[in-house]
C-alpha positions as CSV (number, residue, x, y, z in Angstrom):
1,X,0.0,0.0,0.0
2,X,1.5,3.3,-1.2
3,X,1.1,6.2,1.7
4,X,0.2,9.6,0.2
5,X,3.5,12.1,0.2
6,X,3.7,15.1,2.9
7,X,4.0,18.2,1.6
8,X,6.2,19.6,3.4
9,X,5.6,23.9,4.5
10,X,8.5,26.2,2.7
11,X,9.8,28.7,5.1
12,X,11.4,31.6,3.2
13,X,15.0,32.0,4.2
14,X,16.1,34.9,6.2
15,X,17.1,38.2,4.3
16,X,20.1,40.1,5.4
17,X,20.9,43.5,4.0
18,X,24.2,45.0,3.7
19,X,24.3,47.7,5.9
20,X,26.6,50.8,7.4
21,X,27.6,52.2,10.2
22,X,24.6,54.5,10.3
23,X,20.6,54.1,9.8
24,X,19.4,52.6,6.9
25,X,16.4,52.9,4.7
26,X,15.1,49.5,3.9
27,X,12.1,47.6,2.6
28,X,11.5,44.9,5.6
29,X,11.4,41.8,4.4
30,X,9.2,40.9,7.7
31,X,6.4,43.5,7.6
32,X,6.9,45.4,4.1
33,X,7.2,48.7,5.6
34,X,9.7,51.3,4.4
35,X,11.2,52.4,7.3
36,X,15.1,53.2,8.5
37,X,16.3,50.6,10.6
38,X,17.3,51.4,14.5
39,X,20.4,50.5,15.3
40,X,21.8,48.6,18.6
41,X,25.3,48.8,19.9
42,X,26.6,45.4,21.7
43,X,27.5,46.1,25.0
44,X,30.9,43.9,24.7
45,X,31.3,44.9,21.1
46,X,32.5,48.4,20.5
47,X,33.0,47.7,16.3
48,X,29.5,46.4,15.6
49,X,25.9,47.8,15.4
50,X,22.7,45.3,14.7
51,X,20.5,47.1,12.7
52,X,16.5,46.7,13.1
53,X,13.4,47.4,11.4
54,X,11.9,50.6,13.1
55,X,8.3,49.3,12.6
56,X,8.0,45.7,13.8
57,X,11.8,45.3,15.0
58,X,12.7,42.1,13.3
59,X,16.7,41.9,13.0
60,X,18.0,42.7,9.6
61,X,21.6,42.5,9.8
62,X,25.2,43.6,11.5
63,X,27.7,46.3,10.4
64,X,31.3,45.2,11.7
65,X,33.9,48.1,11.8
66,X,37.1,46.5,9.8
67,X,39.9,46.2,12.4
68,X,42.9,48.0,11.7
């Protein structure tokens, strides 16, 4: 007896955008709003802000400072 196949759900991969050491504006790829992101410092990182949708604060991406 042959079982009907699963379909399994397809869960869209995250996006990352390439951002800079200041606030972006971006198309979410979470909520579609046009929006700059807001940007968080790491409290042991110095070199590094995460960058995050203004509007429904998803996490979009990391600027890292190049080390000299």
């Amino acid at each position: 007896m042959v079982q009907p196949q699963q379909k399994l759900p397809i869960v869209p991969q995250p996006t990352y955008f390439a951002v800079g050491p200041q606030p972006h504006e971006v198309t979410c790829p979470y909520c579609k709003a046009t929006a700059k992101t807001v940007m968080q410092r790491p409290i042991l990182r110095c070199f590094s802000r995460r960058h995050y949708c203004s509007e429904c604060g998803e996490y979009l991406g990391t600027y890292r400072r190049p080390q000299l």
